[in-house]
C-alpha positions as CSV (number, residue, x, y, z in Angstrom):
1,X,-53.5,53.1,133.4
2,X,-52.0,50.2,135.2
3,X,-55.9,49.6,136.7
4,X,-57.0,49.2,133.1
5,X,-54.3,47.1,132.6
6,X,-54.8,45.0,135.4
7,X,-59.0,44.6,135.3
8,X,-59.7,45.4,131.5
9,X,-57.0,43.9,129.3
10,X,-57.4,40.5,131.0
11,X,-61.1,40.1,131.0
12,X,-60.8,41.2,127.3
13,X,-59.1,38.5,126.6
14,X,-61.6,36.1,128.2
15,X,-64.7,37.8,126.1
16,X,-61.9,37.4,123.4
17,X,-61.5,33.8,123.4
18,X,-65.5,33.4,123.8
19,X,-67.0,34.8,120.4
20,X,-63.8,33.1,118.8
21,X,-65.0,29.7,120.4
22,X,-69.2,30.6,120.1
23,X,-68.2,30.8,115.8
24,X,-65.4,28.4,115.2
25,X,-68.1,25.5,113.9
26,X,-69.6,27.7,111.3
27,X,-66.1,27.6,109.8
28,X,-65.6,23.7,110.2
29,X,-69.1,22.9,109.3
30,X,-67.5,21.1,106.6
31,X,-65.6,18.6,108.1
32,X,-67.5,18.0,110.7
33,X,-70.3,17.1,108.4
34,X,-67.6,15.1,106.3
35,X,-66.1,13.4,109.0
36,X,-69.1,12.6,111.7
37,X,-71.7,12.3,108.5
38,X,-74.1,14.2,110.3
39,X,-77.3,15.9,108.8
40,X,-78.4,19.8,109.0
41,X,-80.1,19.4,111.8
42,X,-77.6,17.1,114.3
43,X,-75.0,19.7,113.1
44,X,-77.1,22.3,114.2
45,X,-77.8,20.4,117.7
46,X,-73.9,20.0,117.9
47,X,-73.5,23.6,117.5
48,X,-76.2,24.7,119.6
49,X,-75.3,22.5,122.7
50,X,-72.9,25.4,123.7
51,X,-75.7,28.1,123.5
52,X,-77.8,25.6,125.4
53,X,-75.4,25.3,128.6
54,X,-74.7,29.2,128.1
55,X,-78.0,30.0,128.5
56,X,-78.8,27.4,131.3
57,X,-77.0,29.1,133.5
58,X,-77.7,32.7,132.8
59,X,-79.6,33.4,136.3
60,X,-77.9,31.6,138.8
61,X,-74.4,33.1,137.1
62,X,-76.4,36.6,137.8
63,X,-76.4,35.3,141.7
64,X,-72.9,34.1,141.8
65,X,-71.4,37.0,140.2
66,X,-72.9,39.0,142.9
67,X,-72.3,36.7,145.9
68,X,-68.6,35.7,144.9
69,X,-67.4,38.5,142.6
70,X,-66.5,38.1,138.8
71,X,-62.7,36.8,139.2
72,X,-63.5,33.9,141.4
73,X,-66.8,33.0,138.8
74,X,-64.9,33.7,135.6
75,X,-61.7,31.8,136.0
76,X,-63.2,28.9,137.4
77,X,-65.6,28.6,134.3
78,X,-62.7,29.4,131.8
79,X,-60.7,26.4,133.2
80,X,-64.3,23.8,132.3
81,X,-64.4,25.7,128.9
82,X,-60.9,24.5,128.4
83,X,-61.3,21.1,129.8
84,X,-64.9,21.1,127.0
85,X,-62.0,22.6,123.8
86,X,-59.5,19.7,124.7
87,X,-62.3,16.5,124.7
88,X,-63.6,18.4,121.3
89,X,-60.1,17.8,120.0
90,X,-60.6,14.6,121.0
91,X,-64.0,13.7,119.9
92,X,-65.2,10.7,118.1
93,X,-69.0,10.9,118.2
94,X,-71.2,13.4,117.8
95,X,-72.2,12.8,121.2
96,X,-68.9,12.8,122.7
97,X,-68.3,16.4,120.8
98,X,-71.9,17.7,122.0
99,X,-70.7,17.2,125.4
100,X,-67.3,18.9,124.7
101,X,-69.6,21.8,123.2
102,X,-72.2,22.3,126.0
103,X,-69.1,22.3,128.3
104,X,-67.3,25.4,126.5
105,X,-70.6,27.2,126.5
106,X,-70.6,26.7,130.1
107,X,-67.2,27.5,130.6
108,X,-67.5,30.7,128.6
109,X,-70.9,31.9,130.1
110,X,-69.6,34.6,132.1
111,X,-67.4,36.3,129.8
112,X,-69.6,38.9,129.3
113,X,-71.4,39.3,132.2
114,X,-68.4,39.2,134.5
115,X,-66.9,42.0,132.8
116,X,-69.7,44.3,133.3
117,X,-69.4,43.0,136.9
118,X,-66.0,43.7,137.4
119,X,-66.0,47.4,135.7
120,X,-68.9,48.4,137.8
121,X,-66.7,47.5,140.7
122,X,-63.7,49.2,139.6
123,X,-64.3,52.3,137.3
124,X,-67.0,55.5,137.8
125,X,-70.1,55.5,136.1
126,X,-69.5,57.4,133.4
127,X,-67.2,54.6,132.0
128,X,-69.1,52.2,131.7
129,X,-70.7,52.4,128.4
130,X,-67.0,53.0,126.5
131,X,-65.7,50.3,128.9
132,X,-69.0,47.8,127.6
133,X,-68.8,48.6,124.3
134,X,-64.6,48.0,124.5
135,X,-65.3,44.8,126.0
136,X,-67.8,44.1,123.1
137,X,-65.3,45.4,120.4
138,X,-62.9,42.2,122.3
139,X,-65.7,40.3,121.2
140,X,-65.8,41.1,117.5
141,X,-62.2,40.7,117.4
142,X,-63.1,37.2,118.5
143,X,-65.5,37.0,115.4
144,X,-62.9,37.8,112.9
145,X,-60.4,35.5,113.9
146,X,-62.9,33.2,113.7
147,X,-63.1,33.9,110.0
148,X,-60.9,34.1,106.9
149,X,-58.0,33.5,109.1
150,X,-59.3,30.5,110.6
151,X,-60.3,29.2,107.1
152,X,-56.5,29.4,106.1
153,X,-55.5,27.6,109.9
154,X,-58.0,24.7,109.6
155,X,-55.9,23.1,106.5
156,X,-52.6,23.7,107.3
157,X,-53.3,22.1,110.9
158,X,-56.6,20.4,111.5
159,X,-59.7,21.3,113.3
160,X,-58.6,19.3,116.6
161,X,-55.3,20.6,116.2
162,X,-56.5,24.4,116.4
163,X,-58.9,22.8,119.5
164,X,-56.0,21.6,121.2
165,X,-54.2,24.8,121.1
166,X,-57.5,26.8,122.6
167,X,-58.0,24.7,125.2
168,X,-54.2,26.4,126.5
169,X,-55.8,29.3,125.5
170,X,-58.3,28.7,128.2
171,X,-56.0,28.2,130.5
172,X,-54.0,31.1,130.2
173,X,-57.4,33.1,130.3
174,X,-58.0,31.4,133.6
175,X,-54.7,32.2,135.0
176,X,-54.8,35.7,133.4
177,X,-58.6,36.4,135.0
178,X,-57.5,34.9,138.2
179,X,-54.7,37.5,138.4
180,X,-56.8,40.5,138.4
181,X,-57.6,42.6,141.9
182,X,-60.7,41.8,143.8
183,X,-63.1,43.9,146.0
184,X,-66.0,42.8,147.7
185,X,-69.4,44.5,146.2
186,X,-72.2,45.2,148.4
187,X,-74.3,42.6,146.8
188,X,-72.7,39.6,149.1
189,X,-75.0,41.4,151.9
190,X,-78.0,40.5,150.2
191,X,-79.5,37.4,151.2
192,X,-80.2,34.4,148.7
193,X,-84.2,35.0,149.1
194,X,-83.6,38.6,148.6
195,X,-82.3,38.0,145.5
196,X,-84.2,35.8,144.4
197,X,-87.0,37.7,145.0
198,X,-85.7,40.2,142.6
199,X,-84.9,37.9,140.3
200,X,-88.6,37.1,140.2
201,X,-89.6,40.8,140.1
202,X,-88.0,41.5,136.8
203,X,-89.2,38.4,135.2
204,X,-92.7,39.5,136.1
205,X,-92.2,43.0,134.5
206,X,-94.1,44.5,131.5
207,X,-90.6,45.8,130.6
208,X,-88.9,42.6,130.5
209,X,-91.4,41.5,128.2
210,X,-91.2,44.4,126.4
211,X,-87.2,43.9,125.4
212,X,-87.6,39.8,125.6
213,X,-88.9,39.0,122.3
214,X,-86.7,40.6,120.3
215,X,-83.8,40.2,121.9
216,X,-84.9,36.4,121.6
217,X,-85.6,36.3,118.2
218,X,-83.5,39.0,116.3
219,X,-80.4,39.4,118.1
220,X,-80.7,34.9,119.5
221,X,-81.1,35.1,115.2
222,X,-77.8,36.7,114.6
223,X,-76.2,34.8,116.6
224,X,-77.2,31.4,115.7
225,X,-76.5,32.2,112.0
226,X,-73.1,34.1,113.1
227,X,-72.3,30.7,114.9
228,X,-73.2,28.3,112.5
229,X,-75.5,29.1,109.7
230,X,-73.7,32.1,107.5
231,X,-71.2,29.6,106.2
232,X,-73.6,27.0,105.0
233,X,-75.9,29.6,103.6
234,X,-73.3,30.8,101.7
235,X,-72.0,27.9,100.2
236,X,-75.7,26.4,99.7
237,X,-77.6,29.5,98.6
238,X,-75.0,31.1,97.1
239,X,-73.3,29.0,96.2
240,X,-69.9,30.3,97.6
241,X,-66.4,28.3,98.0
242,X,-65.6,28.0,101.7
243,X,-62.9,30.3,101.8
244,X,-65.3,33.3,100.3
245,X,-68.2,32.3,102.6
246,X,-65.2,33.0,105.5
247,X,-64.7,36.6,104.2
248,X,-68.5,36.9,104.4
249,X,-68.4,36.2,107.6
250,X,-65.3,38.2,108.1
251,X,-67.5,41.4,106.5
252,X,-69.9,40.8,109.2
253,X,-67.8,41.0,111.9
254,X,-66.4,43.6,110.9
255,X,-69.7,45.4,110.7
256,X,-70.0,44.0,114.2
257,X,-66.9,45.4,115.5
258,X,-67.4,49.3,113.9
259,X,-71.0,49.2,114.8
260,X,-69.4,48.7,118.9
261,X,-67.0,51.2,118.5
262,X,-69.6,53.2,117.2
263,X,-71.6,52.6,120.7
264,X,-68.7,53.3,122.5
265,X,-68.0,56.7,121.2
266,X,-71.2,58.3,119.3
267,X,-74.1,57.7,121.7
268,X,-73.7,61.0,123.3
269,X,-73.1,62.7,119.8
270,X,-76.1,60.7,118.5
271,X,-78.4,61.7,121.3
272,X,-77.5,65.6,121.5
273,X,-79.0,65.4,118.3
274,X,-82.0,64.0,119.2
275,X,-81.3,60.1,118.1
276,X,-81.3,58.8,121.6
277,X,-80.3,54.9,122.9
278,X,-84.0,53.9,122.6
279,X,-84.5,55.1,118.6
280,X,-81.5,54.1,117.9
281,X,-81.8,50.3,119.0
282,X,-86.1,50.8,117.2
283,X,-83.8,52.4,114.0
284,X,-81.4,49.9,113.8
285,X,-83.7,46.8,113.9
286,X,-85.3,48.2,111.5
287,X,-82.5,49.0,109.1
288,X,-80.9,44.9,110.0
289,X,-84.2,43.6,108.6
290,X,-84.4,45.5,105.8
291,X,-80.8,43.9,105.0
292,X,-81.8,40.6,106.2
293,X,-84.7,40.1,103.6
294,X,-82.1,41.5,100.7
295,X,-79.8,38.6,101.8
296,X,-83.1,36.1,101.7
297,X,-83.8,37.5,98.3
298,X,-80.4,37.1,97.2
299,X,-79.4,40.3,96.2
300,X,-76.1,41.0,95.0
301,X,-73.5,42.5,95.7
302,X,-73.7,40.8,98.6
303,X,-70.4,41.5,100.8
304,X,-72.3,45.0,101.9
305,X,-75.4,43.2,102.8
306,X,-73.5,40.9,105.3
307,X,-71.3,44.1,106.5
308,X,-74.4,46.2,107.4
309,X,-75.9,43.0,109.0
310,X,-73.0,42.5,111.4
311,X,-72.8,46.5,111.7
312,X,-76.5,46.8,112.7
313,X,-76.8,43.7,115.3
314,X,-74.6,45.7,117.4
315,X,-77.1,48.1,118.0
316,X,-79.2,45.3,119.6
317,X,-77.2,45.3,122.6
318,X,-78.6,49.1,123.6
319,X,-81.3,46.8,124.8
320,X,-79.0,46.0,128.2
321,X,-78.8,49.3,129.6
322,X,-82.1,50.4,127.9
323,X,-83.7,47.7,130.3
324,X,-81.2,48.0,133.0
325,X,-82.6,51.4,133.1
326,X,-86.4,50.4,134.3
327,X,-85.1,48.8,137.8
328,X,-83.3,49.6,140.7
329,X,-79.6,49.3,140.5
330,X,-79.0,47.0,142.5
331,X,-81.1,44.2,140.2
332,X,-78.7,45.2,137.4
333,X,-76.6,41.8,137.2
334,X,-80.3,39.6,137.5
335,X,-81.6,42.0,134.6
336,X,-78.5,41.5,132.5
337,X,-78.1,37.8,132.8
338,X,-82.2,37.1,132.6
339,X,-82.4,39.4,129.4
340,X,-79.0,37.2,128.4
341,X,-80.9,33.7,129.3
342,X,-83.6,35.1,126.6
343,X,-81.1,35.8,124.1
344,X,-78.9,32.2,124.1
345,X,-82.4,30.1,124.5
346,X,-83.5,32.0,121.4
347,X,-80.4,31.5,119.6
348,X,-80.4,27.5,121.0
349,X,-83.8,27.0,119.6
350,X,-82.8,28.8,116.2
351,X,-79.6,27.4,115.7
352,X,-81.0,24.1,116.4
353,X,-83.9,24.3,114.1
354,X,-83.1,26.0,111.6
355,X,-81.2,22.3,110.4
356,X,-84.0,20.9,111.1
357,X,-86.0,22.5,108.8
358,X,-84.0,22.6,106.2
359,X,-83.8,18.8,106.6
360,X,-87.4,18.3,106.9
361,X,-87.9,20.9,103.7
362,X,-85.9,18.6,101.9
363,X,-87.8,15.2,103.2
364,X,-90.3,16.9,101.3
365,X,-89.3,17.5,98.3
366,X,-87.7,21.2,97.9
367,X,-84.2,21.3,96.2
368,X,-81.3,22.6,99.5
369,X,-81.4,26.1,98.2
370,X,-85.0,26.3,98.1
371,X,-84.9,25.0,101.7
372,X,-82.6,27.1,102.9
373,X,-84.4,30.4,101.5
374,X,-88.1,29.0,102.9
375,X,-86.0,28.5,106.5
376,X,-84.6,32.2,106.4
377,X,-87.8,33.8,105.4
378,X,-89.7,32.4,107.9
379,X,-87.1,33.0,110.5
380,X,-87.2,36.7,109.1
381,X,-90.9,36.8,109.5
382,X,-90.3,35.7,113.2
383,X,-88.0,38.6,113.7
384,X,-90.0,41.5,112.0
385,X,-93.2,40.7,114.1
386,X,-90.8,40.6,117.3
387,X,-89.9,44.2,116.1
388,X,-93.6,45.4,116.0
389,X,-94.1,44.4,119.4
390,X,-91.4,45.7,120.6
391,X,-92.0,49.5,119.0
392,X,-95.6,48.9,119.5
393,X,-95.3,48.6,123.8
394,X,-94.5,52.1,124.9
């Protein structure tokens, strides 16, 4: 117990404070576009700038995590994302608060990763999946916070207000992360060319490239629309007061959070009966799509549609171990963090253009609801052919 005190709770925390700060702009979309008069598509680029850094630095953070261990890697990232949460407080420009943003993302990048570094250090094997789907759980946590509750903080105190107080957040992460035990892993044996050159081996892989695309576009799609777009879709398209677009989003965290508890404790269950990882991960994509193109449609009631969308997306991160699976053990942090890079550049490039289409929709004429249902669906037809080639490579 006092182990799981000491490794767990703190890196909890960190993953904790990282889905709170990857979704806080979907809830201050609006005053940001009040205040900086920004279009869709700069707010999208201001958003996106975090997913940009975080997924720059996927693949060397796979190398550092194994060379220089998770606690040494994590704290010193948390202490730039807090440095990136105080100049957002104190932001001007959207090219001052960009900047803030792509630091955070870079500060936070190894939330995630780092835990699954640090448990495989510290706890057996047949933890791990109740320990990653725990640390996941953290994350939707994160997600709710970043919700209704932060709709009711942002008027009472500001948006740079709340940024101010998470950038001592981030410090106190640091300092917490900091403060966990440390063992050496084997990995800091393994010369630089070693491991690069796995690195290159599982980017050349036909399994790679079988799991890429749709972690790329579905689960990079939830993302960028859990982190930005939901809120605007709901107020635009649905036409939804802010605070009711927050318990939307609040729903589909939620779903998020059950649908990781589920991991943690039914796999096994699931699987005795024949619904292993692999159909469960082809099932549920299936089933989040299906939900997706009811919520393009507009199809009401609504709140269960955005539920089951965060409950579903969940299952997308099967697709870790599922690939982790295909290499030698000793590749697992490069297969993590390259399957990772896919993921954020996906959710970059959608995040990011997803304004811009709705902008250039409405350049040509379609009224903003019209634009916003034409952006979805095609984003949605992205997705479902991502899906096909995914179940159709055996």
């Amino acid at each position: 117990m006092n182990l799981w005190l000491r490794v767990f709770l703190p890196f909890a925390a960190g993953y904790y404070f990282s889905y709170f700060l990857r979704n806080v702009n979907a809830v201050i979309a609006p005053e940001l576009t009040r205040e900086l008069a920004v279009s869709a598509a700069d707010l999208g680029l201001l958003t996106s700038a975090y997913l940009l850094a975080f997924g720059a630095v996927q693949l060397p953070l796979g190398l550092a995590l194994d060379r220089y261990g998770p606690r040494r890697v994590e704290a010193f990232l948390l202490l730039i994302a807090a440095a990136g949460c105080a100049l957002f407080a104190a932001g001007s420009s959207l090219t001052e608060l960009a900047i803030a943003r792509a630091l955070i993302g870079l500060g936070v990048s190894a939330c995630l990763m780092a835990s699954f570094k640090a448990f495989s250090q510290w706890f057996g094997t047949e933890r791990q999946a109740s320990l990653n789907a725990a640390i996941m759980a953290a994350g939707g946590l994160g997600a709710l916070t970043a919700s209704t509750p932060l709709s009711w903080a942002i008027p009472q105190f500001g948006w740079r207000a709340v940024f101010v107080a998470l950038a001592v957040a981030g410090l106190a992460a640091a300092a917490g992360i900091f403060s966990t035990p440390d063992k050496t892993g084997g990995g800091q044996q393994e010369s630089l060319r070693s491991q690069l050159a796995g690195l290159a081996e599982v980017l050349a892989s036909r399994a790679f490239w079988r799991y890429a695309p749709q972690s790329t576009l579905i689960i990079g799609g939830f993302l960028a629309l859990q982190g930005l777009w939901a809120v605007p879709w709901l107020m635009n398209f649905s036409g939804l007061p802010r605070d009711a677009a927050a318990h939307h989003l609040l729903l589909m965290g939620s779903g998020m959070l059950v649908g990781f508890l589920g991991i943690a404790f039914g796999v096994a269950p699931l699987a005795a009966r024949g619904l292993g990882p692999l159909r469960l991960l082809q099932v549920g994509m299936g089933i989040g799509l299906l939900a997706t193109l009811l919520i393009v449609l507009g199809a009401e009631p609504g709140e269960p549609l955005w539920f089951i969308f965060g409950l579903v997306f969940s299952v997308g991160n099967l697709a870790y171990a599922l690939l982790q699976g295909h290499y030698n053990p000793a590749l697992a942090g490069r297969v993590n963090t390259a399957l990772n890079l896919m993921v954020f550049v996906g959710a970059f490039f959608i995040q990011w253009g997803f304004g811009a289409a709705v902008d250039a929709l409405q350049a040509g004429g379609y009224a903003l609801r019209a634009a916003y249902q034409i952006t979805f669906g095609g984003l949605l037809a992205l997705q479902v052919a991502s899906w096909l080639w995914f179940l159709k490579r055996n």
